[in-house]
SEMIRO-125323 format. One line per 2 residues: their letters; for each residue x, y, z of N, C-alpha, C. Coordinates in nm, 3 decimals. Example, Ala and Ser with C-alpha at 12.3 -4.5 7.8 and 13.67 -1.06 7.14 Angstrom:
2
AS = 1.319,-0.569,0.780,1.230,-0.450,0.780,1.320,-0.330,0.780  1.285,-0.225,0.708,1.367,-0.106,0.714,1.290,0.003,0.787
// end
This chain:
104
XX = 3.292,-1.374,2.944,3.185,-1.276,2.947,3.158,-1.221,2.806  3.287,-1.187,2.712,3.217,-1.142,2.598,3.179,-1.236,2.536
XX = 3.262,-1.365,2.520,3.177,-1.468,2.435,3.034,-1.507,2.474  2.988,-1.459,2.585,2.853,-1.540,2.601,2.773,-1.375,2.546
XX = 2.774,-1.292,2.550,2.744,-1.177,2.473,2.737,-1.190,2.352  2.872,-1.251,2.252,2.871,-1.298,2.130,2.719,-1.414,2.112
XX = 2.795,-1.505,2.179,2.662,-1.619,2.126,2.533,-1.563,2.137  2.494,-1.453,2.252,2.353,-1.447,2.262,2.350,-1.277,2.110
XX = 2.430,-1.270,2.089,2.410,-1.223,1.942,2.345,-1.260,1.856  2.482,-1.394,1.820,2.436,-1.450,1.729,2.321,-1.540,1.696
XX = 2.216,-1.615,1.858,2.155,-1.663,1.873,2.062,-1.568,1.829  1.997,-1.477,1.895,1.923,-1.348,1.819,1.897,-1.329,1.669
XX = 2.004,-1.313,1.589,2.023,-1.371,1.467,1.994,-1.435,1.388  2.040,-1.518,1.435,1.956,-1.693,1.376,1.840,-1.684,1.427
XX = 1.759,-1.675,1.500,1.611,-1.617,1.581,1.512,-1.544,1.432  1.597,-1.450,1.409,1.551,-1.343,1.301,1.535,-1.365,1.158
XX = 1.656,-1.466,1.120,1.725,-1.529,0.999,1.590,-1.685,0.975  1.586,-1.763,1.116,1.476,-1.863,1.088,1.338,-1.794,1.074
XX = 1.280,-1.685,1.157,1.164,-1.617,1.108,1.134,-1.578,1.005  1.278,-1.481,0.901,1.277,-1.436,0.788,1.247,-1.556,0.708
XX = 1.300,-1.642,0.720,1.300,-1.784,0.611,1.175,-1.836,0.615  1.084,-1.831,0.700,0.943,-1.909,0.733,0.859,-1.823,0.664
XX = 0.875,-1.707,0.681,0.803,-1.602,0.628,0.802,-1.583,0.495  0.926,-1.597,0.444,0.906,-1.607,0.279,0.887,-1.730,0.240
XX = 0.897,-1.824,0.344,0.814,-1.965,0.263,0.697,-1.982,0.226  0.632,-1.846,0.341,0.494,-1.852,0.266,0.459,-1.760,0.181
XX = 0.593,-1.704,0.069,0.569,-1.542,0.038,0.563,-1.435,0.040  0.569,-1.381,0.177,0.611,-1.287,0.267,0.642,-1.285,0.443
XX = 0.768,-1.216,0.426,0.849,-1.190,0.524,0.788,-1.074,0.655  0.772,-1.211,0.753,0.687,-1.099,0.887,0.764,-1.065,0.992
XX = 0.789,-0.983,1.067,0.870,-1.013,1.174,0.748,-0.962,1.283  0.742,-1.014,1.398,0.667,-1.020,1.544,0.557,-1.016,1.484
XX = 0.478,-1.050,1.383,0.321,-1.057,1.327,0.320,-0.905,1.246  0.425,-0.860,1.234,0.417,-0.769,1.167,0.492,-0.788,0.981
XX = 0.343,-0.743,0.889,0.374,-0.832,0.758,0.503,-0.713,0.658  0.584,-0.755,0.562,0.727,-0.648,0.522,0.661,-0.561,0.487
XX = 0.529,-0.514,0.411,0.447,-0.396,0.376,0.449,-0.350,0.529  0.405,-0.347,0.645,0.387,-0.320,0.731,0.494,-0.203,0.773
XX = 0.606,-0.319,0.761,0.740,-0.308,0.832,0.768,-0.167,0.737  0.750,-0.174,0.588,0.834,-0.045,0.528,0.700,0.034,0.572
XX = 0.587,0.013,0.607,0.540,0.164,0.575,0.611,0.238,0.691  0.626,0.149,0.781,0.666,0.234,0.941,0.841,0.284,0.953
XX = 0.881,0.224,0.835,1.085,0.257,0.847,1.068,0.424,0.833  0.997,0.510,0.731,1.034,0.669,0.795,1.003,0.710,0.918
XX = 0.865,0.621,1.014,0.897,0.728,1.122,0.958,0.626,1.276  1.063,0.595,1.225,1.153,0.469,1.312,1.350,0.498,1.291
XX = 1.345,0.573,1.139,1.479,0.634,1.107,1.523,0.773,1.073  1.606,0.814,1.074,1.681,0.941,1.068,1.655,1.050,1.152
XX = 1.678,1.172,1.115,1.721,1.237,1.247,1.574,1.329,1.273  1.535,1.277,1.160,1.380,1.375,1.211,1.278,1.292,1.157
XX = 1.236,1.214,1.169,1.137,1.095,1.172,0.974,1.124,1.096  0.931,1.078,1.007,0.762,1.126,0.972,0.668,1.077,1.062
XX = 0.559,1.153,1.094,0.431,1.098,1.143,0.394,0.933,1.068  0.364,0.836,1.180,0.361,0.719,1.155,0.242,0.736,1.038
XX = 0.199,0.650,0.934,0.135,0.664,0.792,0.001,0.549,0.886  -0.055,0.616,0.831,-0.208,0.492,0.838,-0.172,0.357,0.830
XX = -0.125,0.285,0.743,-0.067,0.162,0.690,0.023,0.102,0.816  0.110,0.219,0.902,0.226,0.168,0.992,0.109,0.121,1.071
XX = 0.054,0.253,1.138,-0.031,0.194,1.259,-0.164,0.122,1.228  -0.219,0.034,1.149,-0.248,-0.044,1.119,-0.219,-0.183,1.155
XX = -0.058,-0.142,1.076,0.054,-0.284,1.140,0.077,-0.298,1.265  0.105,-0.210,1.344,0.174,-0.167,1.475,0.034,-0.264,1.534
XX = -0.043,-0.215,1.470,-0.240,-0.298,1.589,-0.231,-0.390,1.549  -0.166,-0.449,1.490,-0.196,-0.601,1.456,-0.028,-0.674,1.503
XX = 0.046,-0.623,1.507,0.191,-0.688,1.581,0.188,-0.731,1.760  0.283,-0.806,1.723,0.300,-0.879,1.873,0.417,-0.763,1.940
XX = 0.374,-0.650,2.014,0.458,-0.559,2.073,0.578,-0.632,2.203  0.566,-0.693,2.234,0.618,-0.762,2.386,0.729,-0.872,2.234
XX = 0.739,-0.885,2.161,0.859,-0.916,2.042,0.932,-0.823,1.970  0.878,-0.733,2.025,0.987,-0.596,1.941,1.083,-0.570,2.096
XX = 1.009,-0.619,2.197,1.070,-0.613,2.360,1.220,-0.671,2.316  1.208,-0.787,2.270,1.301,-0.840,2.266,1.439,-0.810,2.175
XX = 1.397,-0.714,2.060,1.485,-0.680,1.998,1.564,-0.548,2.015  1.476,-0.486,2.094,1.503,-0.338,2.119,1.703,-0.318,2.212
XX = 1.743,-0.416,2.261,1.839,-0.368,2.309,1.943,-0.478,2.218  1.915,-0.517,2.124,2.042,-0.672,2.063,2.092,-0.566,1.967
XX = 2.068,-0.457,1.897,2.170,-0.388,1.788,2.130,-0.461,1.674  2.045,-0.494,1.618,1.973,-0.590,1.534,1.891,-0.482,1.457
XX = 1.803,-0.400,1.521,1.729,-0.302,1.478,1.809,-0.156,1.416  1.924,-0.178,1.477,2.042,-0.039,1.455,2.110,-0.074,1.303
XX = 2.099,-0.172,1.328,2.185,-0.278,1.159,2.124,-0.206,1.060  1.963,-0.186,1.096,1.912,-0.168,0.947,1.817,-0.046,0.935
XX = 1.906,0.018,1.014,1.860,0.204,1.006,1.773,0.239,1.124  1.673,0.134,1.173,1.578,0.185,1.248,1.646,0.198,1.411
XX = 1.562,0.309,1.444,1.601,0.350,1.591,1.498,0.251,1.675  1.580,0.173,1.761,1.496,0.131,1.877,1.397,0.154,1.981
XX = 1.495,0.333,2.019,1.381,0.392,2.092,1.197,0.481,1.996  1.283,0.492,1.905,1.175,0.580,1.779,1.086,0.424,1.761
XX = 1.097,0.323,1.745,0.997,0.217,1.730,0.921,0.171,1.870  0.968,0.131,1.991,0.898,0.166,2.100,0.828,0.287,2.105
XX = 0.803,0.396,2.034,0.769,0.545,2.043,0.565,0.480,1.959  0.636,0.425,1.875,0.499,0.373,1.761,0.387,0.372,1.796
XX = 0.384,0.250,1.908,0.247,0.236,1.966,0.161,0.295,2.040  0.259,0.417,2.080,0.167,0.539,2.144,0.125,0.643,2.034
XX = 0.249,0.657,1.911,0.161,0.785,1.870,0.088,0.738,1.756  0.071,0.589,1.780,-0.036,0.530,1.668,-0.165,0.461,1.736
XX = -0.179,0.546,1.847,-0.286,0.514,1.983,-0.358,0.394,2.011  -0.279,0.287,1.979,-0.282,0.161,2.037,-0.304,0.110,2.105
XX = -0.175,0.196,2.192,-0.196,0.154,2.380,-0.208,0.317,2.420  -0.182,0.351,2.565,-0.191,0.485,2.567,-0.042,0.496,2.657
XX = 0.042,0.392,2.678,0.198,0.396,2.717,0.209,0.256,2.656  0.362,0.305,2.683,0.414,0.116,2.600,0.558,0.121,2.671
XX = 0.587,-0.004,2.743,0.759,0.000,2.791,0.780,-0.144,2.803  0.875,-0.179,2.772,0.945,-0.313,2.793,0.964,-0.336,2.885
// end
């Protein structure tokens, strides 16, 4: 049981690691259609303990990302690795009025 937990880790991983690599093959690094400008404008209101109003630039990105691929990352600890809160990024697409709810 934990090893198949492990592998679907590390499979996740490598998931993230081959996207990252495709993405800078073409120069920049996207994750779910979302481009790395994207990604940093939205890291303050996704980390720490009191979060900023998402920036024009995030929700921009957020309207142009594949949301139902952040589905997938939200519970692997993948998103926790690198500061951002899982539930604070599911939070995005509502208060960047996208959709008018959003749930996995």
């Amino acid at each position: 049981m934990i090893m198949e937990g492990y592998n679907k880790k590390v499979m996740i991983v490598g998931m993230v690691l081959g996207m990252a690599m495709i993405g800078m093959a073409n120069g920049q690094y996207s994750f779910c259609r979302m481009p790395s400008d994207g990604l940093a404008a939205c890291k303050p209101s996704v980390s720490g303990d009191y979060p900023a109003d998402p920036s024009t630039a995030c929700c921009s990105a957020i309207a142009k990302a594949d949301l139902k691929c952040f589905c997938r990352f939200k519970d692997s600890g993948l998103l926790s690795m690198y500061g951002v809160d899982p539930n604070k990024c599911m939070e995005l697409p509502v208060k960047c009025k996208v959709v008018d709810s959003f749930h996995c």
